[in-house]
N, C-alpha and C positions, 0 to 999 in steps of 0.2 A: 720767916722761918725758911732755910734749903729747903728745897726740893726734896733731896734724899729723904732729909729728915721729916716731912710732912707727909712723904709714901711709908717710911717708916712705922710713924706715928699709927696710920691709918692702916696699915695692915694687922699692926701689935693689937690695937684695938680692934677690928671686925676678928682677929685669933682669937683672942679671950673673950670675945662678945660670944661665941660658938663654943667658949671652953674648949676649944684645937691646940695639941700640943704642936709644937715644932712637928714632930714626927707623924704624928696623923696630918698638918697640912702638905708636909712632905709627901706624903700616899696617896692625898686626894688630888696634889698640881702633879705632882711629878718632875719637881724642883726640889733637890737634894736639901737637905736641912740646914748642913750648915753654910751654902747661899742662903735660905729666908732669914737664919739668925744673920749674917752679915747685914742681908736688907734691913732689917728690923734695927741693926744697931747702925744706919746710917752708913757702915763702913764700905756698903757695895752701890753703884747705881745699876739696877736693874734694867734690860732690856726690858722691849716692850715685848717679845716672845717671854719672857718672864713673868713682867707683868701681868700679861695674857690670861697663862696659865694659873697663876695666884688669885686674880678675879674669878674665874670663873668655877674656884675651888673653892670660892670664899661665895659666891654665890650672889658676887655685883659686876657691875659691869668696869672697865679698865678708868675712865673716866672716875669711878665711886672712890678710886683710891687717891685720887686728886683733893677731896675734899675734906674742910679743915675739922675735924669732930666737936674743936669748941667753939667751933661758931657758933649765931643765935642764927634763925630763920631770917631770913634777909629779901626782900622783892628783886633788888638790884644788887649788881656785883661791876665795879669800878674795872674798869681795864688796867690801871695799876695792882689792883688787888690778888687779880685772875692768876690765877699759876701758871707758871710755863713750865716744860719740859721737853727737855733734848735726851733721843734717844742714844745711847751712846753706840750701838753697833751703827746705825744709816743714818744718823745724823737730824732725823727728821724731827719737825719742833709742833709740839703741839700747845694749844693754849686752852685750858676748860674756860667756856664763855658763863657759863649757868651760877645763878647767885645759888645763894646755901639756903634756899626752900625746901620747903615739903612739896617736891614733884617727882614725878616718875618719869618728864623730861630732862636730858642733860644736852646741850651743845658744846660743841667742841672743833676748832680752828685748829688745821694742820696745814704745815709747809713742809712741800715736800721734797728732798733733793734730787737734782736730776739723776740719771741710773743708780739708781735706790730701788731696795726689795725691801718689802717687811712681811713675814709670814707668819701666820696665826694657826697652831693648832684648834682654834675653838670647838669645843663637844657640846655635845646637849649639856644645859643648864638645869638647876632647878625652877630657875624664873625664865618667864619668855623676854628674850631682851631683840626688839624689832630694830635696826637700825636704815639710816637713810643717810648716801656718803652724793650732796650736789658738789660739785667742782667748778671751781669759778674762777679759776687759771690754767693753762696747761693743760696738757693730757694725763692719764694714768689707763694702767688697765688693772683689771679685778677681775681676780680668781673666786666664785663660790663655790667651794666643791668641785664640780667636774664643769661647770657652768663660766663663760668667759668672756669679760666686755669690755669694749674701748673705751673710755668717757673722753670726752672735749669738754670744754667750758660750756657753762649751761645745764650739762645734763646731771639727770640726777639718781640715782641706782639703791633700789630698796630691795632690804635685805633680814632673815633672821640670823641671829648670830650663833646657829647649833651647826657647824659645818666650819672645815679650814676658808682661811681667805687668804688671799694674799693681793698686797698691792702691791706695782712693781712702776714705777717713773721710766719708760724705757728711752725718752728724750734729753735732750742736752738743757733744758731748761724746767726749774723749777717746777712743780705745780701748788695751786694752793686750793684745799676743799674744805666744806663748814662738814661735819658729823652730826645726826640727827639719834639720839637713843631713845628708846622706851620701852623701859621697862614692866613687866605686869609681874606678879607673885606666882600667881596660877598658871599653867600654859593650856591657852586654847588648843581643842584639837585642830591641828595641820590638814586641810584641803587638798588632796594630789589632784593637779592639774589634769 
């Protein structure tokens, strides 16, 4: 199946799983309606600041929209199988690593191009979604909020996903990071440092 059409699939479906018109998902991303009908009918590929916003109005996380709804539960997921997707504004490819189980882990392989930005409106969810971005090539820096870090290869930067991000490649070469999610239903309460 395209790509398009497999985020398609899986958005049309978590819409109507929620009984969300066009119009009320439109209120809740704040992505005009007739972009998600374009998305929904294949005919647009969304950005991942699209994306972004459509998960977390949908109330999963960007990765959830990757996954195929008729799949059966699976242990393992083939590397031919995995999705890939390229974002069309910075180019950046991501691969969902995680088979089609029952977990509230998802991992997920991205390349990143060199001076490349992606920025993430992300807001408070209804579900707490903790993520962990190690980098195992290259540099990146990330933005959480007001909060701001270098990575090199090796390190590893844990994060909740109720705050903007933004990643930015400010080097001439590549970088590549695995993506660590987990999701919970309920959100713990938050701990101020």
């Amino acid at each position: 199946m395209d790509i398009n059409h497999l985020i398609a699939s899986r958005i049309r479906q978590l819409r109507d799983a929620q009984d969300l018109s066009l119009a009320a998902l439109a209120e809740r991303s704040g992505v005009s309606r007739s972009n998600i009908s374009l998305i929904e009918r294949g005919e647009s590929s969304a950005t991942a600041t699209v994306l972004d916003k459509l998960s977390a109005a949908l109330g999963v996380t960007v990765a959830s929209l990757f996954e195929r709804a008729d799949e059966a539960p699976a242990p393992v997921s083939r590397a031919a199988d995995q999705p890939v997707w390229t974002d069309p504004a910075s180019g950046y490819v991501r691969r969902n690593l995680s088979p089609p189980a029952d977990s509230r882990i998802q991992l997920v392989e991205v390349n990143f191009p060199p001076g490349q930005r992606v920025s993430y409106e992300t807001a408070a969810r209804d579900v707490d979604v903790q993520q962990q971005v190690w980098l195992i090539e290259g540099s990146m820096e990330l933005t959480v909020g007001e909060s701001h870090w270098m990575l090199s290869a090796g390190d590893c930067l844990a994060m909740h996903l109720d705050q903007p991000i933004t990643y930015h490649n400010a080097t001439d070469k590549p970088a590549r990071y695995l993506v660590a999610l987990v999701s919970q239903a309920h959100k713990p309460p938050r701990r101020n440092a």
